[in-house]
C-alpha positions as CSV (number, residue, x, y, z in Angstrom):
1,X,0.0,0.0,0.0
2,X,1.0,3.5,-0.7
3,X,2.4,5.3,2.6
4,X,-0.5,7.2,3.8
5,X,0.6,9.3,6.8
6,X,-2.1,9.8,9.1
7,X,-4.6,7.6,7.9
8,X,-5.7,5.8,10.2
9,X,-5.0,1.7,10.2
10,X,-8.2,0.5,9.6
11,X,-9.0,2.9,6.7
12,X,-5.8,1.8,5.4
13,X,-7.0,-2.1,5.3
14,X,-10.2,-1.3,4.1
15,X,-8.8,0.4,0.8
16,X,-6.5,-2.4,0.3
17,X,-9.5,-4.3,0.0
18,X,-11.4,-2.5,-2.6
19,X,-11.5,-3.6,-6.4
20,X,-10.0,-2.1,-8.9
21,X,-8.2,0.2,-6.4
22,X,-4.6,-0.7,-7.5
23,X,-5.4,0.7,-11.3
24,X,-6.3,3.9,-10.0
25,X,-3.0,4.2,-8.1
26,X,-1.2,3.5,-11.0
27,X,-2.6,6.3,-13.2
28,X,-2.4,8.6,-10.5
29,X,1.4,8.0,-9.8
30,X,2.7,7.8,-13.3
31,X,4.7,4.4,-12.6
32,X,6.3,3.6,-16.2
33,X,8.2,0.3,-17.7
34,X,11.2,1.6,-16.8
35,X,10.6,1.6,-13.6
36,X,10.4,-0.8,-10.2
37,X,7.5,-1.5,-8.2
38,X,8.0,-3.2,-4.9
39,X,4.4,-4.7,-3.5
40,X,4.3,-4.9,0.0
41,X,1.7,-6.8,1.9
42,X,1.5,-9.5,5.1
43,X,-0.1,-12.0,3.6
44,X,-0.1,-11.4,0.1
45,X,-3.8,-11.4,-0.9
46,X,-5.8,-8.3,-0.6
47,X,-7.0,-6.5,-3.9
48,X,-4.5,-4.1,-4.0
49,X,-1.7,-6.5,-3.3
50,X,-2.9,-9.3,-6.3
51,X,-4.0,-6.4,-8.5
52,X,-0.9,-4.2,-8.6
53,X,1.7,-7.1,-9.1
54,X,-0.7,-8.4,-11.9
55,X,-1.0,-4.5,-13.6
56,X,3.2,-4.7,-13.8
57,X,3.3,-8.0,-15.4
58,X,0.7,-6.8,-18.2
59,X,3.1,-3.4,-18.3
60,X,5.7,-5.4,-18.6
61,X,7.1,-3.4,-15.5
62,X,9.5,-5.1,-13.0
63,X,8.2,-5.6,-9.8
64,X,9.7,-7.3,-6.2
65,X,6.6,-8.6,-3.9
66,X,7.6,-8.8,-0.1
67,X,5.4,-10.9,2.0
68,X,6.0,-13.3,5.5
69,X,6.3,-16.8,4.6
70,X,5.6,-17.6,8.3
71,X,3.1,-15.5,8.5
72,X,1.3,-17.1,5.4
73,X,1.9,-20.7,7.3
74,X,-0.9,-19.7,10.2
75,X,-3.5,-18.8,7.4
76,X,-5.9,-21.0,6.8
77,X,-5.5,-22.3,3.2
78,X,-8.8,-22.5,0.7
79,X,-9.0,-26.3,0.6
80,X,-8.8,-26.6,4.5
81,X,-11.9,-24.3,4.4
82,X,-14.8,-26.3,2.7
């Protein structure tokens, strides 16, 4: 997520959250192919987070995703859901 000083935290998660979100941020921050794009997230799977890495593949702009593999490992996955 962009750094948004003095938003609060939960405003914060419920943007990363909204659809389509991550297209708007690119438009509005003039992010070209040359450049790099690191995607930051906990867990890896909010809107924002899928969307962005999957707007610099289509760019063809490099990007580096961060995330916590340990963290990850105490989500419940999909399959153990149903």
């Amino acid at each position: 997520m962009l750094s948004m000083g003095g938003v609060k935290p939960w405003t914060a998660t419920m943007l990363e959250r909204t659809p389509g979100l991550a297209l708007s941020i690119f438009k509005a921050s003039g992010v070209e192919r040359k450049d790099l794009v690191i995607i930051h997230n906990q867990y890896g799977i909010n809107c924002v987070t899928i969307d962005s890495a999957l707007i610099c593949k289509k760019m063809g702009i490099t990007s580096i995703g961060i995330t916590s593999s340990e963290f990850c490992k105490t989500i419940p996955q999909f399959w153990e859901l149903s």
